[in-house]
C-alpha positions in Angstrom: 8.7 18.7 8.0 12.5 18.2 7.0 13.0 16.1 9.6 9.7 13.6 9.1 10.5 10.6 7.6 6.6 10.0 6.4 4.9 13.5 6.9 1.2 14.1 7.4 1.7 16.8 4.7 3.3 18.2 1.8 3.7 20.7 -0.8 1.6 20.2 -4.2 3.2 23.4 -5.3 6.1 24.1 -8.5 7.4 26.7 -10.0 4.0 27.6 -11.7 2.3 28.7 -8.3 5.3 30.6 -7.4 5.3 32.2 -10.7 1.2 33.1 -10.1 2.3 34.5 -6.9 4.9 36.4 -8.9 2.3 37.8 -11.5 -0.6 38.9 -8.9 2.4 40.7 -7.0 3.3 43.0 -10.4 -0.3 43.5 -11.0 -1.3 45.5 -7.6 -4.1 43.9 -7.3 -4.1 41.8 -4.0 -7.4 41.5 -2.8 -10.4 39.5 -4.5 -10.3 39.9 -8.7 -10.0 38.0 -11.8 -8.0 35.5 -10.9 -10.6 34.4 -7.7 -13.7 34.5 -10.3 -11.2 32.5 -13.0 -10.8 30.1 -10.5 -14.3 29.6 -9.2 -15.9 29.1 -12.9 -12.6 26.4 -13.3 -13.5 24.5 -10.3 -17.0 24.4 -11.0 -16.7 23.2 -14.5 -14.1 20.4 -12.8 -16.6 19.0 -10.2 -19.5 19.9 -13.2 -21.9 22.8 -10.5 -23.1 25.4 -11.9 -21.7 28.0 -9.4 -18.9 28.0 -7.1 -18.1 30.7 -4.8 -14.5 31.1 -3.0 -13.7 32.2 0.2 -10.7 32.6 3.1 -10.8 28.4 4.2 -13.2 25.0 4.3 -14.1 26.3 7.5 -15.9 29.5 6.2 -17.0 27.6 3.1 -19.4 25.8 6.0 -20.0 28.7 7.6 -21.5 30.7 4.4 -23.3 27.2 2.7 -25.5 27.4 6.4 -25.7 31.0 6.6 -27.1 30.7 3.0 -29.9 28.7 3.4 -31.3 30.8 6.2 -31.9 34.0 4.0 -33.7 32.1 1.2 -36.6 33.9 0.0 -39.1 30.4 -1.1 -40.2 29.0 2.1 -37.6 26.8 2.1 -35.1 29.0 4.7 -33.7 26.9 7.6 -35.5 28.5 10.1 -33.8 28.4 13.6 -34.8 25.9 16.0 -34.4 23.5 13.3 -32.6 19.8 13.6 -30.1 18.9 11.5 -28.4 15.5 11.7 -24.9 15.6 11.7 -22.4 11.9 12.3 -20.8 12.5 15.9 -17.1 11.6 13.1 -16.0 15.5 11.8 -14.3 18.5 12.0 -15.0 20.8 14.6 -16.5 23.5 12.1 -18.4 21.1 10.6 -20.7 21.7 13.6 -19.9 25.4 14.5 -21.9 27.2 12.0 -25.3 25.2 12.5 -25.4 26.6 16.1 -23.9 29.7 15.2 -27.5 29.8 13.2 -29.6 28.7 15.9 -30.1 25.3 14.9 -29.9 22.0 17.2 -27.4 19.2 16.1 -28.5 15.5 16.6 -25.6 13.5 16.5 -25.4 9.9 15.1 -23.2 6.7 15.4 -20.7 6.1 12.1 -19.8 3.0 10.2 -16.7 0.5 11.7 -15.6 -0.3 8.4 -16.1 3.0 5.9 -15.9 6.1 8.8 -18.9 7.9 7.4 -22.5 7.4 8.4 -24.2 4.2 9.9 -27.0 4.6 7.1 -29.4 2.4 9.5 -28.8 4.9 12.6 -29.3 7.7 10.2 -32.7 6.6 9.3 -33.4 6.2 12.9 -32.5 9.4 14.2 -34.5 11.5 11.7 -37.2 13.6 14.0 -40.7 15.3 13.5 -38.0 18.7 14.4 -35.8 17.4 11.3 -35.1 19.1 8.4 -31.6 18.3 7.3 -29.1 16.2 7.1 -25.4 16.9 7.0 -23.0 14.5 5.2 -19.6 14.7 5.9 -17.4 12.7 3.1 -14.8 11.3 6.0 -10.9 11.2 4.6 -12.1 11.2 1.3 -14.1 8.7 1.2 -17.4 9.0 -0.1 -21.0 8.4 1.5 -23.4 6.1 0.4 -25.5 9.1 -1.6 -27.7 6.7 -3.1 -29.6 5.5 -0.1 -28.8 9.0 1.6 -31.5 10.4 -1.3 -33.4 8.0 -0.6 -33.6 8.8 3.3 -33.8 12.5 2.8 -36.3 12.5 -0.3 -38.8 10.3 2.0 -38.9 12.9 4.6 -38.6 16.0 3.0 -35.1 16.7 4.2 -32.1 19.2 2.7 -29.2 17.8 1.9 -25.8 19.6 2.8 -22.3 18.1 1.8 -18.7 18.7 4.3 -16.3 17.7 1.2 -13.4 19.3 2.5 -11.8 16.2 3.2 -12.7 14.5 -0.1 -12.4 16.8 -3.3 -11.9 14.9 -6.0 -13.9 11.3 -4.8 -16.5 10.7 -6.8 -20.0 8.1 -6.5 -21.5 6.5 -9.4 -19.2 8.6 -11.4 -20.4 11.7 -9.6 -18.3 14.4 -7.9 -18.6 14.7 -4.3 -20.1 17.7 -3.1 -22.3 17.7 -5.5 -25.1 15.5 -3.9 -26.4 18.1 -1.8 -28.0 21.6 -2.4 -24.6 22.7 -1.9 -21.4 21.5 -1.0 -18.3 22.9 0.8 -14.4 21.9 0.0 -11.3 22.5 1.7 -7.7 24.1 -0.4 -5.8 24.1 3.0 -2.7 23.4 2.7 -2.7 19.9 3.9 -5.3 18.9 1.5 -5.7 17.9 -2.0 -4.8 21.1 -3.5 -3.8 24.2 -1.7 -4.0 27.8 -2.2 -2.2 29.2 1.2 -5.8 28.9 3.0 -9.3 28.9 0.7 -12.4 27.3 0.5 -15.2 26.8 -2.1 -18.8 26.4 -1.9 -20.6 24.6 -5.2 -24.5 24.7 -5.7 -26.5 24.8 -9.0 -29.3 26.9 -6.9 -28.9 30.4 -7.9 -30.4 32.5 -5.4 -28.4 30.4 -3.1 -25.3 31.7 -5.3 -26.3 35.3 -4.8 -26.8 34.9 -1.1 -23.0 34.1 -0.9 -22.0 36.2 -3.3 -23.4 39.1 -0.8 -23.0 37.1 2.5 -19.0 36.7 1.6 -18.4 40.2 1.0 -20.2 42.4 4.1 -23.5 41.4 3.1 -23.5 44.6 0.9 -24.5 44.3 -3.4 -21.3 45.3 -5.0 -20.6 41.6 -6.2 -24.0 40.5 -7.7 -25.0 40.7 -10.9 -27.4 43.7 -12.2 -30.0 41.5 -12.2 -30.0 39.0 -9.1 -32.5 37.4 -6.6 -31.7 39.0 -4.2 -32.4 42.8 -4.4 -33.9 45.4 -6.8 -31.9 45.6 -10.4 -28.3 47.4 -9.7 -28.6 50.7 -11.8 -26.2 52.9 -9.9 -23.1 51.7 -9.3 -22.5 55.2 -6.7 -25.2 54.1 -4.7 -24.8 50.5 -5.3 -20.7 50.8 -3.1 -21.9 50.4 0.1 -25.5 49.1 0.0 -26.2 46.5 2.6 -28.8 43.9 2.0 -27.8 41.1 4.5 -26.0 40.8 7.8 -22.8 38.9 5.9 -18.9 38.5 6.7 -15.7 39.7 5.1 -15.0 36.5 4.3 -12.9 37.1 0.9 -10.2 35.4 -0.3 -6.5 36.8 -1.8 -6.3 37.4 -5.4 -2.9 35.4 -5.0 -5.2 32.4 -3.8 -7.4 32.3 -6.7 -4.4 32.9 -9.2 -2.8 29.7 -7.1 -5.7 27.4 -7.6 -5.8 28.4 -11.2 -2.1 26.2 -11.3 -3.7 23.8 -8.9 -6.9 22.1 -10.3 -5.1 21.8 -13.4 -2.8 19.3 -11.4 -6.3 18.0 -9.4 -6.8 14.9 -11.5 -3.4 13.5 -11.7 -2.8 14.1 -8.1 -6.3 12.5 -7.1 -5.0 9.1 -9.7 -1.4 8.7 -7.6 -3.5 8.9 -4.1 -5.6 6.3 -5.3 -2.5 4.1 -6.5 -1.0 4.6 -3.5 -4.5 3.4 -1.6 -4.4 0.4 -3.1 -0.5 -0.1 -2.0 -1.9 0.5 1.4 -4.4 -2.0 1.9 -1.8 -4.4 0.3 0.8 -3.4 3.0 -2.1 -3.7 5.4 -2.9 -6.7 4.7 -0.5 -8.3 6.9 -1.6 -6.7 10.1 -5.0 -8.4 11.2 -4.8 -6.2 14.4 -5.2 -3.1 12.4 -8.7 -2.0 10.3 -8.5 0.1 7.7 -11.0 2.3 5.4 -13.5 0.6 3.5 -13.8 2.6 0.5 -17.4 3.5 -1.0 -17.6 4.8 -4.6 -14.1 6.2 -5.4 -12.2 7.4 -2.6 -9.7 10.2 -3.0 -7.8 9.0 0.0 -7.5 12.2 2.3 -5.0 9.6 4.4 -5.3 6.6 5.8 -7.1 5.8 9.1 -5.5 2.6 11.1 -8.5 1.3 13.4 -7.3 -0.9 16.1 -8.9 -4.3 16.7 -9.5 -6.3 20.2 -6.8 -8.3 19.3 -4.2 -5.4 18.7 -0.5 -6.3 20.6 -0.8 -2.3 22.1 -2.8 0.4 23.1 -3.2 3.1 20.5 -1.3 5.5 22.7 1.7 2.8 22.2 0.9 2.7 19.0 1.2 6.6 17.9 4.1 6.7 19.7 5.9 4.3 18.1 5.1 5.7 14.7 5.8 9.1 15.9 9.5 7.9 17.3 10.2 6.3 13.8 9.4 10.1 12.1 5.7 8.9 10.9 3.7 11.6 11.3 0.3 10.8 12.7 -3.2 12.6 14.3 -6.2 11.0 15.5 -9.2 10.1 13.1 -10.5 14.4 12.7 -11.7 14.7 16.1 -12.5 11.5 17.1 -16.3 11.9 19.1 -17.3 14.8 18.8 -19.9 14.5 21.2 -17.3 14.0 23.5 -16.7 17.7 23.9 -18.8 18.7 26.8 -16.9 22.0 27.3 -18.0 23.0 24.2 -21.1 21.3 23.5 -22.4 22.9 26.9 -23.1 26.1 24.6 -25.1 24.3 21.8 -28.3 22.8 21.5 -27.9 19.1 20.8 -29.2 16.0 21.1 -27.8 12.0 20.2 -30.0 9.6 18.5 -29.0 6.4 20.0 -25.3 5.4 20.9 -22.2 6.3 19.3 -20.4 3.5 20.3 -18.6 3.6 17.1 -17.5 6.9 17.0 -16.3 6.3 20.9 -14.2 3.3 19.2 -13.0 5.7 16.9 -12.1 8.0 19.3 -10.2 5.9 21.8 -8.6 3.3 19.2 -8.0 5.3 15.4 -5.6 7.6 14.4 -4.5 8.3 10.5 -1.5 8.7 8.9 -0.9 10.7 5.2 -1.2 10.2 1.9 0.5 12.1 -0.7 0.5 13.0 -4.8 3.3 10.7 -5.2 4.5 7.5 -4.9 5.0 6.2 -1.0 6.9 3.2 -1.5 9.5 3.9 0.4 7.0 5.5 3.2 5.1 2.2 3.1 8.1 0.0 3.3 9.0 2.0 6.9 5.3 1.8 7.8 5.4 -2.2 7.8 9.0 -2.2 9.1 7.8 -0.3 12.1 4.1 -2.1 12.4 6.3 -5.4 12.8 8.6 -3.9 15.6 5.6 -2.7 17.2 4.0 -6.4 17.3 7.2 -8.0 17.9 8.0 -6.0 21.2 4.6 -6.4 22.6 5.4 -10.0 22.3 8.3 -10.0 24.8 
């Protein structure tokens, strides 16, 4: 990282997360405690859910908000064999724990211009086999949740939120990950806050908070309250120890990364504030490069990074592009992973279907890439950005 002029990444920590380190370390205690369940009722009070529920990363937060809703007890459990729409634009786990539960993706097309889903395609794609819909907030950027209700309340659908690019943005004054019935976040290291590797899951359902609660821990009872809706009251704590009630995970976080996170949300709304200042620096720097497309914010981003879009018109190919930016030291990855859909190797092994093109995504895919954003001022950063963007246009023109 010493050696990147503009990194990707960087640390959010001070000397207050060293000194929680410090403080788990003289108490014994490593594994899952107070400072995790401190944490989880902090961050749900920030983002305003009634329950939150840790675990190890963003990845397994998806993987227990899915595995959730298929042990619910109301007629309402996502059965497999379901369809769940996902946009072809995310992470690879994201997708991973919907097959893992025996349901079938149906990919659709993205937005040019904002990255998250083309709202029109997502309307069309919806099935009689449909019965959710999973929105992915894309670099921080939030989706249009207003006419995403809509969609879903016409046709009876769930709605699950992938924030973990995007704690922090907010719609209509509203946290995302809160649209949904429950909504997963992200504290790896590269991300808005970090504690080592972590991930929440918010919901205001409580049944669906017990599920986890049991489902994160071995699927046994220890961790749910005497009176719960999942099993029979808890009266004997002997018997209670090793009492198995559904086929769960050990998907526990350190006591170190709860006691981290404490320092870290604290720091969550100044840090989100400088990302936005330094947005709005970005499109400004931008603005002088036609051949490059950026983000079209909806609601209130909280800038993940940036994502530079190349147009028809663009001097280079993106490959001449990122390696331009990489040979000045600016650290840069394609948009997530690009199309998805593209992964054949993988997909072979998981029921799926695409509702209409993805032509977008493909653009995406063979012309983005994104570049960081950080909890303090980039001004020099941006300054080598256009330096290098002009270099980059000038040469082509030789």
């Amino acid at each position: 990282m010493s050696n990147i002029t503009y990194p990707l990444a960087t640390a959010t920590w001070d000397q207050a997360e060293y000194e929680a380190i410090e403080r788990v370390i003289d108490s014994g205690m490593f594994t899952m405690g107070s400072n995790v369940l401190a944490f989880e009722q902090q961050f749900a009070k920030y983002v305003g859910s009634r329950y939150c529920v840790m675990v190890n990363s963003g990845s397994s937060a998806n993987l227990v908000m899915v595995a959730a809703l298929r042990y619910r007890r109301d007629g309402t459990a996502l059965a497999p064999g379901a369809e769940v729409i996902v946009p072809a634009v995310s992470w690879s786990t994201t997708y991973y724990p919907l097959y893992q539960y025996g349901l079938k993706l149906r990919f659709v097309d993205i937005d040019p211009h904002t990255l998250n889903y083309d709202l029109d395609a997502l309307q069309r794609a919806i099935t009689p086999d449909t019965r959710a819909i999973m929105a992915v907030n894309l670099l921080g950027n939030p989706n249009d949740f207003e006419r995403i209700h809509e969609i879903a309340q016409a046709h009876n659908l769930t709605l699950l939120e992938d924030n973990c690019e995007s704690m922090g943005a907010t719609f209509h004054g509203k946290q995302c990950g809160t649209f949904g019935l429950m909504g997963s976040f992200s504290a790896f290291f590269s991300h808005h806050i970090s504690t080592m590797e972590g991930g929440m899951v918010v919901t205001d359902d409580e049944e669906l908070y017990h599920i986890m609660l049991s489902l994160r821990a071995h699927g046994w009872t220890r961790n749910l309250p005497r009176d719960n809706r999942i099993c029979a009251k808890r009266d004997d704590p002997f018997e209670e120890s090793f009492r198995f009630v559904l086929p769960g995970y050990n998907l526990r976080p350190l006591e170190m990364s709860g006691a981290i996170g404490l320092e870290q949300v604290k720091k969550l709304p100044e840090m989100i504030e400088a990302r936005r200042a330094n947005a709005t620096r970005f499109a400004e720097v931008m603005s002088e490069f036609s051949w490059i497309r950026i983000q079209r914010e909806i609601g209130a981003s909280s800038w993940f990074g940036f994502s530079m879009l190349m147009e028809d018109n663009a001097p280079v190919q993106r490959r001449e592009l990122a390696n331009a930016l990489m040979a000045a030291q600016i650290d840069c990855r394609p948009i997530v992973a690009g199309n998805f859909a593209k992964n054949s190797e993988v997909l072979k092994w998981m029921p799926h279907s695409v509702a209409g093109t993805l032509s977008n995504a493909e653009r995406v895919d063979q012309r983005g890439l994104f570049i960081g954003n950080h909890h303090y001022p980039l001004l020099q950063e941006f300054e080598h950005l256009a330096s290098t963007l002009r270099k980059v246009a000038g040469k082509s023109r030789v």
